[in-house]
C-alpha positions in Angstrom: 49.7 -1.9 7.4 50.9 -4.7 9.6 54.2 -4.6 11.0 56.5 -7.8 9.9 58.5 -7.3 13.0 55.9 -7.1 15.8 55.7 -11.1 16.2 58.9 -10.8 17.4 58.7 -8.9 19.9 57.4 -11.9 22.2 60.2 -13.8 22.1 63.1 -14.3 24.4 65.7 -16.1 21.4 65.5 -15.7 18.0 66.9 -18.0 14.8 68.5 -16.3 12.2 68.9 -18.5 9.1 71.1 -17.0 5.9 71.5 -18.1 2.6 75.3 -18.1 1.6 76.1 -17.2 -1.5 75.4 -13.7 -2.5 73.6 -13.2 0.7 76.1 -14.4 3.4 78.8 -13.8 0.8 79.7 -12.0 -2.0 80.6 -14.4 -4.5 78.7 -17.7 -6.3 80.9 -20.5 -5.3 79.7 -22.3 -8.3 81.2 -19.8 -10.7 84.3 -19.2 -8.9 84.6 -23.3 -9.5 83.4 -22.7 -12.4 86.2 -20.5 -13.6 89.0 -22.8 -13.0 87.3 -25.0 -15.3 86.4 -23.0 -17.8 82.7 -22.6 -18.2 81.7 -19.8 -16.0 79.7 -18.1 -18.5 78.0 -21.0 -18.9 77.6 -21.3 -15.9 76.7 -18.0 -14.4 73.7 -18.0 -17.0 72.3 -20.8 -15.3 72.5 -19.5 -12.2 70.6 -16.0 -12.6 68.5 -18.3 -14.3 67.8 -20.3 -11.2 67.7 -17.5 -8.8 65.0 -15.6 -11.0 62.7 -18.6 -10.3 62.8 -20.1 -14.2 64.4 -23.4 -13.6 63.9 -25.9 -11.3 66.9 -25.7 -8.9 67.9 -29.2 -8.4 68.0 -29.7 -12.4 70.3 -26.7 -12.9 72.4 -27.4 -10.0 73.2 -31.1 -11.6 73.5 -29.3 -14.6 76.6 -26.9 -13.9 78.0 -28.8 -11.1 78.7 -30.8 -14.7 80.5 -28.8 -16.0 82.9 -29.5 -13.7 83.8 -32.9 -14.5 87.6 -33.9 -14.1 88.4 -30.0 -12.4 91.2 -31.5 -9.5 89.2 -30.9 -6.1 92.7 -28.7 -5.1 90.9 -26.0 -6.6 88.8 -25.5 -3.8 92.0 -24.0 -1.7 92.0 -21.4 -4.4 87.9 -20.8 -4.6 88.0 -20.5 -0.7 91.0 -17.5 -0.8 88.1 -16.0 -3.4 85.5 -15.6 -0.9 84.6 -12.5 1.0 82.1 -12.6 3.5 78.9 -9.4 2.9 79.5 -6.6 4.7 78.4 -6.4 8.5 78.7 -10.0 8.5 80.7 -9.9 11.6 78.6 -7.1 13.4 75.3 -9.4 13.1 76.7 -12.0 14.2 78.0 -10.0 17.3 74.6 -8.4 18.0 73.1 -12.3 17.6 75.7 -13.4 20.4 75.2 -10.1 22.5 71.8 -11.1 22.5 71.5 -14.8 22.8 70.2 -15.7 19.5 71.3 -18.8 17.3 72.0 -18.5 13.5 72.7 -21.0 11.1 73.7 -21.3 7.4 72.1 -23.1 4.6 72.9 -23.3 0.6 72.5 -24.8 -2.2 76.3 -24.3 -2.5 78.7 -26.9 -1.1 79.5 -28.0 2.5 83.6 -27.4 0.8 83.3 -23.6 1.6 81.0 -23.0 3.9 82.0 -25.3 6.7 85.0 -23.6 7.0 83.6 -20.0 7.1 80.9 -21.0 10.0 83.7 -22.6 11.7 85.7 -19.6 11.4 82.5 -17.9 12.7 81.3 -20.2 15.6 78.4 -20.8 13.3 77.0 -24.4 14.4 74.4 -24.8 12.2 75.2 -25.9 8.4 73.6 -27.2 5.3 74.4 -27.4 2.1 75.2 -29.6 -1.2 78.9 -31.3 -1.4 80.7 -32.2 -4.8 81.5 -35.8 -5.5 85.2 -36.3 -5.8 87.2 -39.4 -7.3 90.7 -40.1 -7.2 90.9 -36.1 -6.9 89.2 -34.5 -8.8 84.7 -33.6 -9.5 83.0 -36.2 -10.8 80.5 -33.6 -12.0 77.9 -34.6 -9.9 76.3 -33.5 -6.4 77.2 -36.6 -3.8 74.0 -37.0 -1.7 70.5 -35.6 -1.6 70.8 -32.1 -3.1 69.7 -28.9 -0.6 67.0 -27.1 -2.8 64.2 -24.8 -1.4 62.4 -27.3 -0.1 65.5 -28.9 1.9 66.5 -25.4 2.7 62.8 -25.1 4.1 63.5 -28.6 6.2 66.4 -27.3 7.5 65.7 -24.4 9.0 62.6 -27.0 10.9 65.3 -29.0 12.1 67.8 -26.0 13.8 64.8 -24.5 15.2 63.9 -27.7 16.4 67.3 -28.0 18.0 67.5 -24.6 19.7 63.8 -25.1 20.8 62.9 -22.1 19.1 59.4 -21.7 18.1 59.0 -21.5 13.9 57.6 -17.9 14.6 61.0 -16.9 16.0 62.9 -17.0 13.5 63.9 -14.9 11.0 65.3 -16.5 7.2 67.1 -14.2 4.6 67.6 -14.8 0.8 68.0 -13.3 -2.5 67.4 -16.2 -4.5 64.0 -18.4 -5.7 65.4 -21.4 -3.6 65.0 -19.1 -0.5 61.4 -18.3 -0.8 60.5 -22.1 0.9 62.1 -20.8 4.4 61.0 -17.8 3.8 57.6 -18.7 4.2 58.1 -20.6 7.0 59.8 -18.5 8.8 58.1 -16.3 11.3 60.1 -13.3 9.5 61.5 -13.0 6.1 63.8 -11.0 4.5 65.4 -10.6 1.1 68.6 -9.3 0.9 70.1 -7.4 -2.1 67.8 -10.2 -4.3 65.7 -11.0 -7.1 62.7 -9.5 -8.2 60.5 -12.6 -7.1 62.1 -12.5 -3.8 61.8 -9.0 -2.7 58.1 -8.9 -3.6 57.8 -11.9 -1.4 59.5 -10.9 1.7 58.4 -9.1 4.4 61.1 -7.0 4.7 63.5 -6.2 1.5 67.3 -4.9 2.8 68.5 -3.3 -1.0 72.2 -4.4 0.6 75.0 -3.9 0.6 75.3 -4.3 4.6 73.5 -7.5 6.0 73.8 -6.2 9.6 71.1 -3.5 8.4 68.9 -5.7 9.6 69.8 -5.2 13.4 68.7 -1.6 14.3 65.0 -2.8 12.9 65.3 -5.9 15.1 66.6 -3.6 18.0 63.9 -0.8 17.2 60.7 -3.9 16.9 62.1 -5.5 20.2 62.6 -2.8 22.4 
């Protein structure tokens, strides 16, 4: 059996790209949002829906994001106060500085909540969707081009790109169909506490709920 973690092992830096929500985080920032307005059962359908691979992302992001026409935008102090970051969050992130790696954040959540967090986290790297907001509150719609797999995929490109890390040295983890893009491209994958379609997928599969599970394998493959 070939071992995911040996291509590694040749390379000074690494990229570690996470999905947020429910990977990075605990929570779906859509349904938090979601709650204040009302239609997070709706909602929440629609996303383990999405996740499980049997929509088309884009369409069911338009689709709740919706639901959340005429919501005030002050919500999002509330939604932010919600979030809790995964456990051994902080302790990857120390063994990716201790070791000189980069590590960036895409989602198909909004730009509203996770710039914040990375900031908080000396994070550089960000992408994600952003609500549309007029005279205060959601327009229900998704302002600018929406971050599916395929943009999630391009982003993790780009910050590779930008570090000068080679695509084989980096590592993407997900637990959602909208993951599996970056997956692929990256030189490792993992899926993290995820769906079905993702853990069969990935080359490694981390049942949660610690993130930073992932480091004594990446110690152990690189020596």
């Amino acid at each position: 059996m070939t071992d995911p973690f040996a291509a590694l092992a040749g390379y000074p830096r690494l990229l570690i790209v996470s999905d947020v929500d429910s990977t990075f985080i605990g929570q779906e920032v859509i349904e938090l949002v979601a709650r204040r307005a009302g239609t997070e059962e709706e909602v929440a359908a629609v996303t383990e829906a999405a996740m499980r691979g049997e929509l088309d992302f884009a369409a069911s992001l338009r689709a709740r994001v919706a639901t959340l026409a005429g919501l005030p935008a002050r919500v999002l102090d509330e939604v932010r106060a919600d979030v809790t970051l995964t456990p051994g969050v902080h302790e990857l992130l120390a063994w990716a500085a201790e070791e000189g790696h980069a590590v960036a954040l895409v989602s198909g959540g909004f730009h509203e909540i996770v710039d914040p967090i990375a900031h908080s986290l000396g994070i550089r790297y960000v992408r994600a969707n952003r609500l549309a907001v007029a005279d205060g509150r959601f327009t229900g719609e998704v302002s600018g081009p929406i971050i599916d797999a395929a943009g999630k995929a391009v982003a993790l490109r780009q910050f590779a790109a930008r570090e000068d890390i080679p695509l084989g040295a980096t590592i993407a983890i997900g637990d959602g169909a909208n993951d599996l893009d970056m997956m692929a491209l990256a030189g490792l994958s993992v899926a993290f506490a995820a769906k079905p379609v993702v853990a069969e997928s990935a080359d490694i599969a981390l049942p949660g709920p610690r993130i930073d599970d992932l480091v004594p394998l990446l110690r152990l493959a690189r020596g």
